[in-house]
C-alpha positions in Angstrom: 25.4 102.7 22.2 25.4 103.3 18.9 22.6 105.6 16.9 21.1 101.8 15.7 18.1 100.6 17.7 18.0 97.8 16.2 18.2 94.9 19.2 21.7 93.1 19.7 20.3 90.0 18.1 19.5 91.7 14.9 23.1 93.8 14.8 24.8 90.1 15.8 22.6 88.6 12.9 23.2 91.5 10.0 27.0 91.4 10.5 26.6 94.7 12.1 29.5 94.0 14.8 31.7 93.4 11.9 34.4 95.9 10.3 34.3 95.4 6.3 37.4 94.0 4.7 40.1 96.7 3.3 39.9 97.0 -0.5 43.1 97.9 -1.3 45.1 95.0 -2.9 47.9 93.3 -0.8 51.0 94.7 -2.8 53.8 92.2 -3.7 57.4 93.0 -4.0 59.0 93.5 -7.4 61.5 90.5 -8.8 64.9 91.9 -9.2 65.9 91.7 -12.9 68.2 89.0 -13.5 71.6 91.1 -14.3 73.2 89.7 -17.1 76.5 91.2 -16.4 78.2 91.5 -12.6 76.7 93.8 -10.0 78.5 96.4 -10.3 78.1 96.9 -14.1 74.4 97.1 -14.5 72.4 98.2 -17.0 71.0 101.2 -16.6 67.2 100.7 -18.1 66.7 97.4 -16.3 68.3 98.9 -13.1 65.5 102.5 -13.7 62.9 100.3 -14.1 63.6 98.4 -11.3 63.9 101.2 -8.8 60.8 102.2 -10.4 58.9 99.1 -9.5 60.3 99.3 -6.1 58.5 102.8 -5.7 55.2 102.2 -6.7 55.4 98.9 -4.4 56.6 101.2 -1.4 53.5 103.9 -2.3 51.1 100.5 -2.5 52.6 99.4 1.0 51.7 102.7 2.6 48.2 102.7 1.3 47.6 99.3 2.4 48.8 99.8 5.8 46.7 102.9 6.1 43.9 101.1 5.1 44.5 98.0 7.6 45.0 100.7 10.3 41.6 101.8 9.4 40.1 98.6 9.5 41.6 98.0 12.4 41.0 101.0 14.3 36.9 100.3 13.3 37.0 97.2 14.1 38.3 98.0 17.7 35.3 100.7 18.0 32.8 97.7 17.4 33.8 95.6 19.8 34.0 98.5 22.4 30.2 99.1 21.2 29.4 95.3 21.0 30.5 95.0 25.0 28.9 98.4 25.8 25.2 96.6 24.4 26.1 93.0 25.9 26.4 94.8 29.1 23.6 96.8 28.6 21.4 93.8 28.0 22.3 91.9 30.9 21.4 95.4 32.6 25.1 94.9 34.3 26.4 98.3 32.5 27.6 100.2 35.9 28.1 96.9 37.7 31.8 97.5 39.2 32.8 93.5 37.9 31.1 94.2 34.6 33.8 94.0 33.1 35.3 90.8 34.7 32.2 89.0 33.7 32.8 90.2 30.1 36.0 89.2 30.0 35.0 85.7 31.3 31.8 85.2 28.4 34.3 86.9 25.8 36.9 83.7 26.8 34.7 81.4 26.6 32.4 82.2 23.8 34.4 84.4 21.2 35.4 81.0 19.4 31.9 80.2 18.2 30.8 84.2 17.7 29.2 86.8 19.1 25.6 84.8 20.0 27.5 82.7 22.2 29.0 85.6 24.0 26.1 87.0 24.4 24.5 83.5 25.7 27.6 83.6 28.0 27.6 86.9 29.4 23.5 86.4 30.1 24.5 82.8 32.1 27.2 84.5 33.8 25.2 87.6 34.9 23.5 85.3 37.6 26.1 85.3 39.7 26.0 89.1 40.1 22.4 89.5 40.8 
């Protein structure tokens, strides 16, 4: 569990369980300049600026993807966390199928969020008492 004592309901309620969207812009790729003589005989500025644009879109690529690998590694650490406190609330933490019955409330309940998971995992924790 996490340093935050706050109970699951308040975490689910806050947002807690949720990683924050990346900030960095989604880059889009620069148009080609439209040569005005054949491919091969291209003008030289339009041609520098373009390879130009083409870097600064390939160093915006790489930030974004670092950033979305970020998000993406966080956002896997919450819902390691969010399992860990289901569990724990159902008091079914060491339970050898703990993690069958999570997987079962997760399949049926992630559609409607994480109260419903929750509300599953605490139906399906019967049947292991």
């Amino acid at each position: 569990m996490s340093s935050d004592d706050r109970s699951i309901h308040e975490k689910i309620d806050s947002g807690y369980y949720y990683a924050p969207l990346t900030r960095v812009a989604v880059p889009s790729l620069p148009h080609a300049p439209a040569w005005h003589r054949k491919v091969n005989d291209v003008y030289p500025v339009e041609s520098k600026a373009y390879a130009e644009a083409l870097h600064a879109y390939e160093s915006a690529s790489q930030r974004y993807r670092a950033a979305e690998a970020e998000r993406t590694r966080r956002q896997a650490e919450l819902d390691a966390e969010f399992k860990r406190d289901v569990l724990a609330r159902i008091g079914l933490a060491d339970h050898p199928k703990a993690d069958v019955l999570y997987a079962l409330a997760y399949q049926r309940g992630h559609s409607h969020g994480h109260h419903d998971v929750l509300s599953e995992a605490e139906d399906l924790a019967e049947l292991l008492r």
